[in-house]
N, C-alpha and C positions, 0 to 999 in steps of 0.2 A: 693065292690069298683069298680071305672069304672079307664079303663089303656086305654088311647092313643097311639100308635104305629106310627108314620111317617118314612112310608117306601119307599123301590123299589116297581114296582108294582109287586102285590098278586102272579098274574101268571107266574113271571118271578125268585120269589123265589125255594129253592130248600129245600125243610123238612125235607130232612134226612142231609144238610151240615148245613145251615142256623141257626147261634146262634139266628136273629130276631124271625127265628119260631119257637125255645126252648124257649125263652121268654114267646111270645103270648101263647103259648100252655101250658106253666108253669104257669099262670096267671088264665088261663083258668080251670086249673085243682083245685086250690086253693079255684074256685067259684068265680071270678069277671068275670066283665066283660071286654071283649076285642073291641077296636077300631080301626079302621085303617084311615090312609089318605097318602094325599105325597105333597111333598114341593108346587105343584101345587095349590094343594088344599087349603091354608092357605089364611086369609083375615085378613086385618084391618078395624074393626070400632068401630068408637069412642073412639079408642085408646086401644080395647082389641083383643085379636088374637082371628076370627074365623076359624074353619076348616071344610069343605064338609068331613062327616065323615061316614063308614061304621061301624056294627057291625058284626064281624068277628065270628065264630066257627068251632072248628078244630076236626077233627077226629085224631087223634092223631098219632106218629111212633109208631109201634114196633119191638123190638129185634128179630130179627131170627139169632140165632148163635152168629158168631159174625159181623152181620149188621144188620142197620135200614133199615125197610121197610114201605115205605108210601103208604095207600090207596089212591087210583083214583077214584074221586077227594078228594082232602083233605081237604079244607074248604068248608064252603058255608058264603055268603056274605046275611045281611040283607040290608033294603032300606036305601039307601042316605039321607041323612040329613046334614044342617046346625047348626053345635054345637059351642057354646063360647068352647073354649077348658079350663078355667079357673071352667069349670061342671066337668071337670076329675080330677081325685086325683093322677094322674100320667101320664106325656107325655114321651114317648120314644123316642130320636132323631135317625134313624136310617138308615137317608139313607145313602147309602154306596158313598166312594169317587170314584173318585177324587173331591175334596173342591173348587166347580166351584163358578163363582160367581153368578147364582142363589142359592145354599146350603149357599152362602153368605150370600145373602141375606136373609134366610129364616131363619139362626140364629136371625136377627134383628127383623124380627117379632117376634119370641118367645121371644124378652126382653120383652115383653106389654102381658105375661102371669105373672101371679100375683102369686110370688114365696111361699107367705104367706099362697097361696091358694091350688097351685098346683105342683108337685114336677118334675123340667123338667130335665130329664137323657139322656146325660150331659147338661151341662151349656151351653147356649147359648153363654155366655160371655168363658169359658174356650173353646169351640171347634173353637171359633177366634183366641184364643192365641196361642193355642199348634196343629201347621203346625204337621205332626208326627214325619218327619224329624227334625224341627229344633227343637222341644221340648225337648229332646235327649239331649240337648249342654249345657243347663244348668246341667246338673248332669255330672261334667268333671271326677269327681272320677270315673264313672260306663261307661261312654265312650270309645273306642279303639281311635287310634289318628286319629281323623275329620278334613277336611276343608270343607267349603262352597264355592266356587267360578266359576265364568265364563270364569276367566282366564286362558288359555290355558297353557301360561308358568307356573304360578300356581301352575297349577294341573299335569303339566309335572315334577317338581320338585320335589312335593308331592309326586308323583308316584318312580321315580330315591328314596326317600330317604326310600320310605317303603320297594319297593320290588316289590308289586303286593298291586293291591287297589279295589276295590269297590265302583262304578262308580251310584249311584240312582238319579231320580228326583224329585224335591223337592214334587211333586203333585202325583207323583205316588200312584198305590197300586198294590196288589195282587202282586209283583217280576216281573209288567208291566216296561220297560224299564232301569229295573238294569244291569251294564255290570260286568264283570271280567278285570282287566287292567293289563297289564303289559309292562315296558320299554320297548321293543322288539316288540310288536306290531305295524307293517306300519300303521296299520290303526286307528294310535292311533288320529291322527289329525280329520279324517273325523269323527270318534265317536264324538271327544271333542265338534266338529261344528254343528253336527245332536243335540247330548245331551243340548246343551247349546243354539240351535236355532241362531247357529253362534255371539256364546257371550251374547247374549240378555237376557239368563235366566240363573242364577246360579243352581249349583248342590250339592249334596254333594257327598265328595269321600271319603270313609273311609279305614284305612289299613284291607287289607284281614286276614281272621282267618281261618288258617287252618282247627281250628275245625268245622268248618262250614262244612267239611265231614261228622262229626257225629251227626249234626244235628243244625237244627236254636228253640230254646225252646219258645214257645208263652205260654207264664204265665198271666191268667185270674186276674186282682186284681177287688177288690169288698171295696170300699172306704177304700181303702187306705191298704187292704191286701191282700193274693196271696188268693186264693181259689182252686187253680186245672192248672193241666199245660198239652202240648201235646209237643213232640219230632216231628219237623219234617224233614225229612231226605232225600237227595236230592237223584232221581237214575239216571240211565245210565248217558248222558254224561251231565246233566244237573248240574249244580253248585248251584243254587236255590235251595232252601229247599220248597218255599212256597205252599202251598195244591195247589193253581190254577193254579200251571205250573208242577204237577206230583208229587209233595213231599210223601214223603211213610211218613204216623204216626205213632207214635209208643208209648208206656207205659214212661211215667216219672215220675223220681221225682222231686221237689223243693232242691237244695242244700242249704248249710249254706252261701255261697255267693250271691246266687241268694236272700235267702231271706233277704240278708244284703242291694241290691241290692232296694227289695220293700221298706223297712224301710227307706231308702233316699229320693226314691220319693216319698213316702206316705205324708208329709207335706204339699208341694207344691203340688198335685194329689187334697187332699182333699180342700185345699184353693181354687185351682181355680174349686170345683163345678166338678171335673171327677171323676167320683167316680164306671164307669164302664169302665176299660180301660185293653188293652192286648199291654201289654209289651214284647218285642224280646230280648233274649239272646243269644246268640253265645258263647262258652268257657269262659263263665264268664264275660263277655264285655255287656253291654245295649247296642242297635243298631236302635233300635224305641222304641216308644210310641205309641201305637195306641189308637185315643179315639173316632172316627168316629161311628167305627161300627163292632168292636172286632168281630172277631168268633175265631171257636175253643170247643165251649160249647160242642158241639154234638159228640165229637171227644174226649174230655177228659171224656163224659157221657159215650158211650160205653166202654173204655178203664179200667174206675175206677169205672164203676157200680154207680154212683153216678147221682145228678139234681142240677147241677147249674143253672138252668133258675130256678128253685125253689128257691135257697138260694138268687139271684138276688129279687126277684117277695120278697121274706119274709122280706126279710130288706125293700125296700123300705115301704112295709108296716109297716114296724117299724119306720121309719121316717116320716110317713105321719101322724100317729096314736095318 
């Protein structure tokens, strides 16, 4: 089978963190084949999506101890081509956010890939819908108490009624401009005004969780169930949990909450077409959805000896088949 990959560029990934290259390289290992491109790359004509496409191969991590180690170089890239991308039996949306309005755009080409034909992970149409922030607000059972707003008083009142909140933007990623708030804070106004581009752009503030000391849990679901999960644990004086700002990882498990937790989104997940998404928990609270460009895989592989870019890569085979 041939697999499509729409990525960041090649060079700029990193194979021993990167769930896209656990994929590729799971794919790989299976016997298909691997494709790359990037939003740039994509064309319309006559009403089907082409893509200027590479054929990828990977030399693969390995385990030393306990870390990954990647050979130099680790791919090699074949020639360029112009491919209908509707010749692949699987596209992988993958490039990472923030959700600009080119990746906007580039969802809407991918509606004129022929679903009958080719299986496009996520949905075109679901990674429009589900912002990761606001995704979240429908499941109000598994939510801590949220608002959205740009309103200063707002979210001053919000903050007075919780205690201390959690300050993120709606666009964000990786723990890029989340705050810690609290009543007491002078500089609570300049944040509200820098955060909200002085009113213009809403945020979300969620009440703070303690438990967020012992860790923020990023849980892999795989249409519509948990697969594998990583603890990650915020250090020195850092209140972030997330790998890109220092998070220490650590061995977990799935609770009976957490998995009460998949079960709710699982319906609404599999309907709108996300059926590879990393869900954020905190002490038992949902706090994101992520459906962009989940990592995590390579983190929960060393940790549980396990290949999730494998069970990823086999289902969809299963669905294509």
């Amino acid at each position: 089978m041939k697999f499509a990959f729409i990525i960041d560029p090649i060079d700029k990934l990193n194979p021993v963190h990167d769930s896209t290259v656990a994929l590729m390289e799971a794919a790989q290992e299976l016997g298909h084949e691997v494709w790359i491109t990037e939003i740039n790359q994509l064309t319309i004509i006559d009403s089907q999506t082409w893509a200027t496409i590479q054929r990828v191969h990977f030399i693969p991590i390995e385990r030393v101890e306990n870390h990954w180690v990647a050979s130099n170089p680790w791919y090699d890239l074949g020639k360029t081509m112009l491919e209908l991308l509707e010749s692949m039996d699987a596209v992988f949306m993958r490039q990472d956010p923030p959700v600009t309005i080119p990746y906007l755009y580039t969802t809407y080409l991918l509606d004129y890939i022929n679903p009958e034909k080719t299986l496009v992970i996520n949905s075109p149409q679901g990674l429009r819908a589900a912002n990761e922030k606001m995704y979240a607000l429908q499941f109000i059972k598994a939510i801590p108490n949220t608002i959205v707003s740009q309103n200063k008083q707002v979210i001053r009142e919000f903050l007075e009624s919780q205690g201390a909140a959690v300050l993120k933007p709606l666009g964000g990623k990786a723990g890029e401009g989340i705050l810690f708030l609290e009543p007491t804070d002078k500089n609570f106004n300049s944040l509200i005004e820098i955060s909200t581009k002085q009113g213009q752009e809403p945020v979300m503030v969620q009440s703070y969780l303690p438990a967020a000391k012992e860790g923020d849990k990023r849980i892999i679901m795989l249409n519509g169930k948990p697969i594998g999960a990583v603890n990650r644990i915020p250090t020195g004086k850092e209140f972030r949990g997330n790998m890109a700002v220092g998070g220490r990882v650590a061995q977990t498990e799935i609770t009976e909450r957490e998995y009460e937790i998949c079960e709710y989104l699982a319906p609404k997940l599999v309907a709108d077409g996300l059926y590879f998404v990393g869900i954020d928990v905190i002490g038992g609270y949902l706090t994101e959805v992520n459906v962009t460009s989940p990592t995590g895989i390579r983190e929960i592989d060393l940790l549980d000896n396990v290949n999730l870019g494998k069970q990823v890569i086999e289902w969809a085979i299963s669905v294509i088949s």
